[in-house]
Biopython code that builds the backbone (N, CA, C, O; Angstrom):
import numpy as np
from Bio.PDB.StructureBuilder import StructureBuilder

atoms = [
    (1, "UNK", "N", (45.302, 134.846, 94.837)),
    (1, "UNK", "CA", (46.141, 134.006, 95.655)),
    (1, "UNK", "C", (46.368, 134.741, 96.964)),
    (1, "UNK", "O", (46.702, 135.926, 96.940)),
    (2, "UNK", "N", (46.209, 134.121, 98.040)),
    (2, "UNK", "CA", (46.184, 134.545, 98.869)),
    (2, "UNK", "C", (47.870, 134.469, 99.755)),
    (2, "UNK", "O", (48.777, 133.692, 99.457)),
    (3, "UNK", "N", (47.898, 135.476, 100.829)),
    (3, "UNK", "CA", (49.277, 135.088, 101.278)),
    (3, "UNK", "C", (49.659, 133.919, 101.765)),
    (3, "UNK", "O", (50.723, 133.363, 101.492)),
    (4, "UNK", "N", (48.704, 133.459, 102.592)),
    (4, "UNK", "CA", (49.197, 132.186, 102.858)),
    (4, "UNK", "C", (49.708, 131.192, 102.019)),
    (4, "UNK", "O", (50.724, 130.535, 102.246)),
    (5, "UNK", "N", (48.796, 131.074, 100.797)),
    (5, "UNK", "CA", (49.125, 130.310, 99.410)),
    (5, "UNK", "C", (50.593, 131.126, 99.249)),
    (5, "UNK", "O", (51.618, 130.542, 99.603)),
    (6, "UNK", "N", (50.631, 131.890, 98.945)),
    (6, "UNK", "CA", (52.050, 132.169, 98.364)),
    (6, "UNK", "C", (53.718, 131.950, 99.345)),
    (6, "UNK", "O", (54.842, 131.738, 98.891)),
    (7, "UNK", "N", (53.296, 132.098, 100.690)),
    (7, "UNK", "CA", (53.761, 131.375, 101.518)),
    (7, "UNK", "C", (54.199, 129.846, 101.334)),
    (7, "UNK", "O", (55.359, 129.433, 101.338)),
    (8, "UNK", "N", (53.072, 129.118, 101.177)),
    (8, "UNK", "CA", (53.001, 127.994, 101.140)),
    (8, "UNK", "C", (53.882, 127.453, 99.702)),
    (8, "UNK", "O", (54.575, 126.436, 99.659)),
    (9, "UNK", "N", (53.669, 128.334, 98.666)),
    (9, "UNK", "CA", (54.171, 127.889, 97.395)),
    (9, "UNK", "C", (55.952, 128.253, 97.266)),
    (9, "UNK", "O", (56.791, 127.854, 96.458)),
    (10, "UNK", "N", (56.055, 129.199, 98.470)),
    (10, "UNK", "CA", (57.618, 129.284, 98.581)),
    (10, "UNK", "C", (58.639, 128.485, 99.196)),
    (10, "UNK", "O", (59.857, 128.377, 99.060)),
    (11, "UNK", "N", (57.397, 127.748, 100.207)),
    (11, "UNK", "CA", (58.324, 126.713, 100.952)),
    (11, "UNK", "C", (58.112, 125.617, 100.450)),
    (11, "UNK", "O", (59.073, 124.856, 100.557)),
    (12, "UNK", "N", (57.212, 125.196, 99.922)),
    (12, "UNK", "CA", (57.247, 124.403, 98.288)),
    (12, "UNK", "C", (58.307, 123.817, 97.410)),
    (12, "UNK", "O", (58.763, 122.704, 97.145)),
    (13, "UNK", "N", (58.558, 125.509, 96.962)),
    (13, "UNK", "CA", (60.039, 126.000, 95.539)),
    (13, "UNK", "C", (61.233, 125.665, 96.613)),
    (13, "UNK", "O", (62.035, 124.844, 96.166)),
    (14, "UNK", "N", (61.516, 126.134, 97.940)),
    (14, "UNK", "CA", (62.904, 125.668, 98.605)),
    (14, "UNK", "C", (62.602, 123.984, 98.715)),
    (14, "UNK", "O", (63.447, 123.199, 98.285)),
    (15, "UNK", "N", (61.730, 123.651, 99.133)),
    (15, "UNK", "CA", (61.882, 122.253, 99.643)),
    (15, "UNK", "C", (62.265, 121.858, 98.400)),
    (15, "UNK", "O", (63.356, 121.293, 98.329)),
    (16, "UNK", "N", (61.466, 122.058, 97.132)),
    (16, "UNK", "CA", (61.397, 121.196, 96.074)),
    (16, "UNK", "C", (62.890, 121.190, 95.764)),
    (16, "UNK", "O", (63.484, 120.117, 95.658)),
    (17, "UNK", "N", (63.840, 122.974, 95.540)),
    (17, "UNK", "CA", (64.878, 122.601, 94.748)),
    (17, "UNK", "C", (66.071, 122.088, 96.250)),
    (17, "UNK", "O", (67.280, 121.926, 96.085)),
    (18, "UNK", "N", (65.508, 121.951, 97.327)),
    (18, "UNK", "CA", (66.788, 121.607, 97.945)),
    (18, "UNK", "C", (66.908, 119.901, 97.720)),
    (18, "UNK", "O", (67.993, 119.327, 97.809)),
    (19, "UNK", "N", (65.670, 119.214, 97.426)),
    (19, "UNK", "CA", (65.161, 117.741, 96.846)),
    (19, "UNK", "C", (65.883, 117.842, 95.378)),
    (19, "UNK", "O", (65.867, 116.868, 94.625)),
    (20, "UNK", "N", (66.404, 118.855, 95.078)),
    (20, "UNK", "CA", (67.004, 118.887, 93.400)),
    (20, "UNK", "C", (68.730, 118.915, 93.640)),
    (20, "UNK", "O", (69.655, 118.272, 93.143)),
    (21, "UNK", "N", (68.654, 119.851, 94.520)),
    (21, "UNK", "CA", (69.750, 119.613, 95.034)),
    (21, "UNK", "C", (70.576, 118.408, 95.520)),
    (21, "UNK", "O", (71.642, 118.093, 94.992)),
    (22, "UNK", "N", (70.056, 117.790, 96.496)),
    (22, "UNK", "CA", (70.235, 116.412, 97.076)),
    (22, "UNK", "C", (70.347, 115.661, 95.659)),
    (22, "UNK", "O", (71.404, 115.242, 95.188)),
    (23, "UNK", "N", (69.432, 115.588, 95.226)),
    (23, "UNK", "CA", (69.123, 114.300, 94.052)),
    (23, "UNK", "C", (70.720, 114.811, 93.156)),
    (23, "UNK", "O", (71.681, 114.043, 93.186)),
    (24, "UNK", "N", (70.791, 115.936, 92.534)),
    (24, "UNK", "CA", (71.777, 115.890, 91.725)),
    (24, "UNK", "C", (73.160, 115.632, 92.532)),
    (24, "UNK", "O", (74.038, 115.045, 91.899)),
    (25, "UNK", "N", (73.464, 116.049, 93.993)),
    (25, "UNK", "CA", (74.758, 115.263, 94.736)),
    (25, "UNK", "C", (74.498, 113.756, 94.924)),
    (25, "UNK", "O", (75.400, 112.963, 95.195)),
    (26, "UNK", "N", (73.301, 113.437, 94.774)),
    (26, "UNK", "CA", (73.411, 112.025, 95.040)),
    (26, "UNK", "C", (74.270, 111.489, 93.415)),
    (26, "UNK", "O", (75.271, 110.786, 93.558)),
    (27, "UNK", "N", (73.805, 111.870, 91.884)),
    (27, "UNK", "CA", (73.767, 111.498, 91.032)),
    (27, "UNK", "C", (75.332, 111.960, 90.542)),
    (27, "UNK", "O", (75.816, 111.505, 89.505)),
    (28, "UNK", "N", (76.043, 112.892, 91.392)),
    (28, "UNK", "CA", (77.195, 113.128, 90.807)),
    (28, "UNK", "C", (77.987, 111.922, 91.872)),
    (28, "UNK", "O", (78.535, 110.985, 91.290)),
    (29, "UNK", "N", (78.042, 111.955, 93.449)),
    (29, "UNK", "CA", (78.726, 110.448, 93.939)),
    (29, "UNK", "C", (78.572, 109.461, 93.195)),
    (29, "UNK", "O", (79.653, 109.026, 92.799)),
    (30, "UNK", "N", (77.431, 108.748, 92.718)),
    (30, "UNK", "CA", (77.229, 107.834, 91.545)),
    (30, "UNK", "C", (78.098, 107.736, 90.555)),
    (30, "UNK", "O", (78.521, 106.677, 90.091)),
    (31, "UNK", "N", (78.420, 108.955, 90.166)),
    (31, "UNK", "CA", (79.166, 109.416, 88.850)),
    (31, "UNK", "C", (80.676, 108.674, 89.198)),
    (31, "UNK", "O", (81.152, 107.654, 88.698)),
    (32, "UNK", "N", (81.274, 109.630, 90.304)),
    (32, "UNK", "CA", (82.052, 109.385, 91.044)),
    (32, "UNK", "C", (82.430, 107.852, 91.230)),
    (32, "UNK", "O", (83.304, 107.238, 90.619)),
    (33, "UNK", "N", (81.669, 107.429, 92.101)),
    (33, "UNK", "CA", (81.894, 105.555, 92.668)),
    (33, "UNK", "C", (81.941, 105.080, 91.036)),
    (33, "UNK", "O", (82.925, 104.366, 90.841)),
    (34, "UNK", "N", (81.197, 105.279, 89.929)),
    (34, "UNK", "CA", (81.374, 104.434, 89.106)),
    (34, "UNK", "C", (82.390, 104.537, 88.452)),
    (34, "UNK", "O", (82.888, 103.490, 88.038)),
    (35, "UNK", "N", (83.168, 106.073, 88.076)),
    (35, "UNK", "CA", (84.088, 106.033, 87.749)),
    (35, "UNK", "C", (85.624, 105.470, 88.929)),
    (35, "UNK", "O", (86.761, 105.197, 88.542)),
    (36, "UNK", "N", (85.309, 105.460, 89.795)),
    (36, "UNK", "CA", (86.330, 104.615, 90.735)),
    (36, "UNK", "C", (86.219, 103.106, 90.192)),
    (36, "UNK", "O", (87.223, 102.432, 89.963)),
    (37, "UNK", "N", (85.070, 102.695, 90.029)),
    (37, "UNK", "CA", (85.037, 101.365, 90.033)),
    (37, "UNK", "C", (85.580, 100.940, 88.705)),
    (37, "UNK", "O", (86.133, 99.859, 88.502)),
    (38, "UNK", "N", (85.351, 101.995, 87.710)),
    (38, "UNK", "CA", (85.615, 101.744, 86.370)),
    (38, "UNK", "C", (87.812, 101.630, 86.412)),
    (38, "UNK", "O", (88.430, 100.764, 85.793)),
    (39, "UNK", "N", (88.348, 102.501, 87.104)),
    (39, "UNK", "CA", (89.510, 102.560, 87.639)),
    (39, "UNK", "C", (90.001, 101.085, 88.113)),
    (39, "UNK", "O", (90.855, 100.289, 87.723)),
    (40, "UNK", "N", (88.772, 101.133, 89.427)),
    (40, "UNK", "CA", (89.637, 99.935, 90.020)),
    (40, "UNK", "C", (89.867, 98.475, 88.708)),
    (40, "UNK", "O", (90.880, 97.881, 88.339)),
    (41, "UNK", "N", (88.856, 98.380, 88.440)),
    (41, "UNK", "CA", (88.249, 97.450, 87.234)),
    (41, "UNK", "C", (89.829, 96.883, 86.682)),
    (41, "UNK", "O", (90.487, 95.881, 86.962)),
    (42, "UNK", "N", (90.089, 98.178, 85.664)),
    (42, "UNK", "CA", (91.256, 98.678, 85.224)),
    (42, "UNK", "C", (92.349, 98.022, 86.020)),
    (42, "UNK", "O", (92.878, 96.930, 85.811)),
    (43, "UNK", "N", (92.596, 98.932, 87.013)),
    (43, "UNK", "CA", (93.819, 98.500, 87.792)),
    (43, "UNK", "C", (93.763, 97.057, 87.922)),
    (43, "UNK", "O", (94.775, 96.610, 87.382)),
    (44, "UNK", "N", (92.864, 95.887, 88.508)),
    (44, "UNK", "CA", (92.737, 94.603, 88.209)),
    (44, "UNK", "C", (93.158, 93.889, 87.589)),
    (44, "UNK", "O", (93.746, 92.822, 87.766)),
    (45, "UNK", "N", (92.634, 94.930, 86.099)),
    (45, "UNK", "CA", (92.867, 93.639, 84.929)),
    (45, "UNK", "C", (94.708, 94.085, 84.458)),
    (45, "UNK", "O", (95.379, 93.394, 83.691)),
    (46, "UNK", "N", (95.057, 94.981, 84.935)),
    (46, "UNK", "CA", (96.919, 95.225, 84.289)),
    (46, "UNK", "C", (97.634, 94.713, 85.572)),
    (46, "UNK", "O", (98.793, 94.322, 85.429)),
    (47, "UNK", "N", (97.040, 94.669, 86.884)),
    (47, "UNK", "CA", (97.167, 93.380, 87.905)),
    (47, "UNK", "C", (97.720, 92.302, 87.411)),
    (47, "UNK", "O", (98.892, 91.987, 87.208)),
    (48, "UNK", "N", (96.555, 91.697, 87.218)),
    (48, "UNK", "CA", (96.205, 90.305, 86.182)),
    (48, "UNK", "C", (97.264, 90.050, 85.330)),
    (48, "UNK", "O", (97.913, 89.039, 85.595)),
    (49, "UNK", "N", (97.675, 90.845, 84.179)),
    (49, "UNK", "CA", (98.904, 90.952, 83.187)),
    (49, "UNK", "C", (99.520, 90.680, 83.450)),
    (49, "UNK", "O", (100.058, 89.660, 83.019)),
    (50, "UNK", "N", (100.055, 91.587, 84.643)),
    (50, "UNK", "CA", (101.301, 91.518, 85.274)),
    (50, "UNK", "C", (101.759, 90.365, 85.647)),
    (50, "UNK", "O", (102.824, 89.810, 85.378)),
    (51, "UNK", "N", (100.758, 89.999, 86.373)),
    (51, "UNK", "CA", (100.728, 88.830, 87.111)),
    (51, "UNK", "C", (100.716, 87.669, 86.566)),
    (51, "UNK", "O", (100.918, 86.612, 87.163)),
    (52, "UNK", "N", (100.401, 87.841, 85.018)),
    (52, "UNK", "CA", (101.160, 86.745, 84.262)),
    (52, "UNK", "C", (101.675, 87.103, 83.418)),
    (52, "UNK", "O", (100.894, 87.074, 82.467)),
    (53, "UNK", "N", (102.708, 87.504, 83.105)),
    (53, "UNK", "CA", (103.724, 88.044, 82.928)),
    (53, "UNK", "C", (105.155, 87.391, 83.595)),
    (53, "UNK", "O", (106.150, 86.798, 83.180)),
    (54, "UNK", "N", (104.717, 87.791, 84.648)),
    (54, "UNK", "CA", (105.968, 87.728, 86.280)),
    (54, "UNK", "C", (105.808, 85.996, 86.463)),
    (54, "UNK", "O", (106.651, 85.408, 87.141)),
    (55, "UNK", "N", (104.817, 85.325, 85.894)),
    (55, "UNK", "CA", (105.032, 83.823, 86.261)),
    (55, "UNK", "C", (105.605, 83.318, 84.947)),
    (55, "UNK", "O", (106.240, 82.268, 84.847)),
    (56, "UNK", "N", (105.338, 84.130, 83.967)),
    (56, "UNK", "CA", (106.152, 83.312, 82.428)),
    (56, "UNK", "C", (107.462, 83.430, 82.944)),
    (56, "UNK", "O", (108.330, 82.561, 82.852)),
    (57, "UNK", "N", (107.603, 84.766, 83.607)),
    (57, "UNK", "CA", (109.388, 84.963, 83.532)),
    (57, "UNK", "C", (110.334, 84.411, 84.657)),
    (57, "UNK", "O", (111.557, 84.314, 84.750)),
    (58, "UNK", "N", (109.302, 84.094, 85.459)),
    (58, "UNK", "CA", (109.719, 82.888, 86.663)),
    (58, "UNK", "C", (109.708, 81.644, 86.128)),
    (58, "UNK", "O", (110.752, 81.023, 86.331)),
    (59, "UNK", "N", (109.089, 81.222, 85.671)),
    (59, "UNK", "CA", (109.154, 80.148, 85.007)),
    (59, "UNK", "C", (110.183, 79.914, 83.978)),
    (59, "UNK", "O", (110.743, 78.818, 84.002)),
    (60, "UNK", "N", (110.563, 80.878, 82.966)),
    (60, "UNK", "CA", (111.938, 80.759, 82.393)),
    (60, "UNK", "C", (112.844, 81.005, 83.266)),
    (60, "UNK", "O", (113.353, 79.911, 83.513)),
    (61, "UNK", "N", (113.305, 81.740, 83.830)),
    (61, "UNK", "CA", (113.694, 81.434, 85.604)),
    (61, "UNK", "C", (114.502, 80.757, 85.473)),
    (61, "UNK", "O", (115.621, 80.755, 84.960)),
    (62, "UNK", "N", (113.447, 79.684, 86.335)),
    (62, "UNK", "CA", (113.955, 78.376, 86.981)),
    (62, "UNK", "C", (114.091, 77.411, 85.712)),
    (62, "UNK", "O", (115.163, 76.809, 85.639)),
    (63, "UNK", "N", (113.386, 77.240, 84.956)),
    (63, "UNK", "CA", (113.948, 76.535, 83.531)),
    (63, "UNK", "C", (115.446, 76.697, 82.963)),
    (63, "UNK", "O", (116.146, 75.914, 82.320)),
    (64, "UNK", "N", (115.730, 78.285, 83.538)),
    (64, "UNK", "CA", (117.586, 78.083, 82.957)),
    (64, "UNK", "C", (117.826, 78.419, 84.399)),
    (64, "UNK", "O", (118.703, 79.264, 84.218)),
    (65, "UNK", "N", (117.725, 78.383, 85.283)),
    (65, "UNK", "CA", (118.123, 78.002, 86.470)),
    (65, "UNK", "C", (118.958, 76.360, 86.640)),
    (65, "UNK", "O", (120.122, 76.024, 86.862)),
    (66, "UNK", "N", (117.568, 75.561, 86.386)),
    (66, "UNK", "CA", (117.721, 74.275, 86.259)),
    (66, "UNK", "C", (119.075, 73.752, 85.251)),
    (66, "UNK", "O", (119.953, 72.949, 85.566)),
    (67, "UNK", "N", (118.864, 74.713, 83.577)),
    (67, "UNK", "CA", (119.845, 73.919, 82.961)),
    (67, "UNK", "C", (121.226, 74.301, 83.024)),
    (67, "UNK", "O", (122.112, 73.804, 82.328)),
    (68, "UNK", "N", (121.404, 75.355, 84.031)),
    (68, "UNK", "CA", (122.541, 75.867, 84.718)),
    (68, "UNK", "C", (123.364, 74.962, 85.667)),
    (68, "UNK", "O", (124.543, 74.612, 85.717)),
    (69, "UNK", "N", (122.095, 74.699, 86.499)),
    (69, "UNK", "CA", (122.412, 73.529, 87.215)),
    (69, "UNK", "C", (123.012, 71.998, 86.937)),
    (69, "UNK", "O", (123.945, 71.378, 87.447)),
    (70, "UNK", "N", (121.982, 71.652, 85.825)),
    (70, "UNK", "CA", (123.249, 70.386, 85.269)),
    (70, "UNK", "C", (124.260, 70.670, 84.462)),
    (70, "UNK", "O", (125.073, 69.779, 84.212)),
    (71, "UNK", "N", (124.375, 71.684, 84.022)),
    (71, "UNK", "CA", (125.556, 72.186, 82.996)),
    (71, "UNK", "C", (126.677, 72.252, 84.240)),
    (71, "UNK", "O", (127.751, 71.781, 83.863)),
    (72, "UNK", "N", (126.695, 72.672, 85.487)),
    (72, "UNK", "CA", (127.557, 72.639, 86.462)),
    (72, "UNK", "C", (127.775, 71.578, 87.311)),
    (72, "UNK", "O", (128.709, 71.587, 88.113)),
    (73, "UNK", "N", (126.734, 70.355, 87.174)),
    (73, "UNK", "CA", (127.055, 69.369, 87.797)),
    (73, "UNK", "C", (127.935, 68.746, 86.591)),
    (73, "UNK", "O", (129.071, 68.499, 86.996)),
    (74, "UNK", "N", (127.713, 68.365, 84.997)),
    (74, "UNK", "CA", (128.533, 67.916, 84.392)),
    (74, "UNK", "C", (129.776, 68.543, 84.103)),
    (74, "UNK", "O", (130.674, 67.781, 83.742)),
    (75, "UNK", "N", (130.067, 69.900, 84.186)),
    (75, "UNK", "CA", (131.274, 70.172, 84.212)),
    (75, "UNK", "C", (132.347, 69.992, 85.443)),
    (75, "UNK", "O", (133.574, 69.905, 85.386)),
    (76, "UNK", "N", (131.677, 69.971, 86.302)),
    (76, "UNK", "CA", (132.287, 68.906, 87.738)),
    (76, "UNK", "C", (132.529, 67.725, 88.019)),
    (76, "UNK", "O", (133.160, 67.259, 88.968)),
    (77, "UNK", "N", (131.722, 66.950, 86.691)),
    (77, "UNK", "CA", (132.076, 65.629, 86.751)),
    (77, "UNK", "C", (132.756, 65.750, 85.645)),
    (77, "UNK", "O", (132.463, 64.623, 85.245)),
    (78, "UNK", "N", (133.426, 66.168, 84.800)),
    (78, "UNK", "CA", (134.527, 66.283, 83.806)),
    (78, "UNK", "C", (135.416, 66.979, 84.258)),
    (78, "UNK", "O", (136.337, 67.017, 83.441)),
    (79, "UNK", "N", (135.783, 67.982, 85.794)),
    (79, "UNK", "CA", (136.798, 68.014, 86.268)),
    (79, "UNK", "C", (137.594, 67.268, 86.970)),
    (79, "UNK", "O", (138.821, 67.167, 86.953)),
    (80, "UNK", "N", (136.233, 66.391, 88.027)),
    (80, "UNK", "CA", (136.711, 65.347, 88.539)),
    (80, "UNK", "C", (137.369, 64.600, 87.434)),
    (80, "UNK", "O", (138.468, 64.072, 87.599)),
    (81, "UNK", "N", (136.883, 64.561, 86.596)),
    (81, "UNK", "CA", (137.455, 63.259, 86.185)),
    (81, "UNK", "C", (138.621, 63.551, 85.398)),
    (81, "UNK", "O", (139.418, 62.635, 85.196)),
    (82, "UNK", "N", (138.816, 64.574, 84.975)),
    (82, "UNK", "CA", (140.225, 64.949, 84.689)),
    (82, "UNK", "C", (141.623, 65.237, 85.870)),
    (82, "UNK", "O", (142.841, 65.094, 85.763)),
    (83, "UNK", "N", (140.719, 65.703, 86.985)),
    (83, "UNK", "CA", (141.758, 65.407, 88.108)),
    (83, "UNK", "C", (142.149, 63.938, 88.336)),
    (83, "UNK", "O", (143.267, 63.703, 88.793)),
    (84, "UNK", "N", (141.375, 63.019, 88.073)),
    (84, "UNK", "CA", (141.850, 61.741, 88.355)),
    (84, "UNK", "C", (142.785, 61.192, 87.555)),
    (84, "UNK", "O", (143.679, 60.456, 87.972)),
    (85, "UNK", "N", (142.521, 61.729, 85.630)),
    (85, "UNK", "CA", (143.464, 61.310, 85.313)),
    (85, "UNK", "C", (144.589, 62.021, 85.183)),
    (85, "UNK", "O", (145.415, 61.532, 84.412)),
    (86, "UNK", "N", (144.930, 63.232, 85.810)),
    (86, "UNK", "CA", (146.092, 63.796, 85.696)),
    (86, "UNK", "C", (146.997, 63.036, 86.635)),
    (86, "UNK", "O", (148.110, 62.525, 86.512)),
    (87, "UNK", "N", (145.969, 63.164, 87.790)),
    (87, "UNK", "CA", (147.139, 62.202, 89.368)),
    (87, "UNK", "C", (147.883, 60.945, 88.268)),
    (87, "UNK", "O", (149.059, 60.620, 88.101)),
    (88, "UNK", "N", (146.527, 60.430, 87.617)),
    (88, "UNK", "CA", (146.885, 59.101, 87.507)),
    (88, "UNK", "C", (148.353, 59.221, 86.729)),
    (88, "UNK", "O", (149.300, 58.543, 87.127)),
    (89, "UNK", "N", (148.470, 60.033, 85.710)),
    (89, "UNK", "CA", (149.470, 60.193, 85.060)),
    (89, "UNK", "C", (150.832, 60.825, 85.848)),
    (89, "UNK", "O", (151.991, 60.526, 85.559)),
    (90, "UNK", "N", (150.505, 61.573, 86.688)),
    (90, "UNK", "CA", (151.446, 61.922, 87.802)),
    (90, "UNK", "C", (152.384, 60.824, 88.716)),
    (90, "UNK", "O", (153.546, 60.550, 89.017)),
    (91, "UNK", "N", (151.151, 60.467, 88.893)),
    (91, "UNK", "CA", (151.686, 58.951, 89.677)),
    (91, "UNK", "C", (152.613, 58.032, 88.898)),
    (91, "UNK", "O", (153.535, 57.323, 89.301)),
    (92, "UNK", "N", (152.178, 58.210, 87.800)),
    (92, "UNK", "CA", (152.646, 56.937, 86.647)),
    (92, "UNK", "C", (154.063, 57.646, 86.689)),
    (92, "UNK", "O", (154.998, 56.995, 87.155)),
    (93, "UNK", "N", (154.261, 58.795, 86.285)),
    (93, "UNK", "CA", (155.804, 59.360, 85.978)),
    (93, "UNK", "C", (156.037, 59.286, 86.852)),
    (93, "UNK", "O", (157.256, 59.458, 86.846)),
    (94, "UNK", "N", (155.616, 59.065, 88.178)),
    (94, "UNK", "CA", (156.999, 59.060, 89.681)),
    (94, "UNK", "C", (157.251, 58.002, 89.687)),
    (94, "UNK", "O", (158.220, 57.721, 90.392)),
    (95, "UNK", "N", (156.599, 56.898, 88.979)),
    (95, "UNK", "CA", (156.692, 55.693, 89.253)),
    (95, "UNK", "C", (157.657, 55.010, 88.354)),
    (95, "UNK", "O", (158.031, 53.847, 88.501)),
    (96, "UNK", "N", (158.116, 56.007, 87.198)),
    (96, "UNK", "CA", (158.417, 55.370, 86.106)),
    (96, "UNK", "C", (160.042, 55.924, 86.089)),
    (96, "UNK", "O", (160.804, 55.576, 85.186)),
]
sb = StructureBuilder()
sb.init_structure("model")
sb.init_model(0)
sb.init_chain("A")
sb.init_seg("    ")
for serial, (resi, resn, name, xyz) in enumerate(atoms, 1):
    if name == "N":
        sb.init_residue(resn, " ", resi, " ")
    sb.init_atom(name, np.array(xyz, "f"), 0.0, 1.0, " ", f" {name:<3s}", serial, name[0])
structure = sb.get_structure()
């Protein structure tokens, strides 16, 4: 083997392992992005949960929101209407 050959076979062995090099940083970012993606994935789907979750409990919510609401309109119309008949009876004894 001549020097030149052995020359030649050294810049060869660098090129080759700096091509080994590269290739295995390429294959660990890979690693990397997929495990992000595998994360984000994740984060999404307990997103998602959440996110229905937070509409069941809005939804019971406003469901006793609502029956709050007529429970306070009928107890307002059974005050009214007991104020009316108290006057009425008020009235009656001044009258009587």
């Amino acid at each position: 083997m001549t020097e030149s050959s052995a020359v030649e076979i050294e810049i060869a062995t660098r090129r080759l392992m700096a091509a080994l090099d590269a290739l295995e940083s390429a294959v660990e970012r890979r690693r990397d992005a997929d495990r992000d993606e595998n994360e984000l994935a994740a984060r999404i789907q307990a997103l998602g949960a959440d996110r229905s979750r937070l509409a069941d409990e809005l939804d019971g919510a406003l469901m006793k929101s609502r029956k709050l609401e007529r429970t306070n309109r009928e107890i307002s119309d059974r005050l009214d209407s007991a104020i009316v008949t108290i006057r009425s009876v008020l009235d009656t004894g001044e009258d009587g």
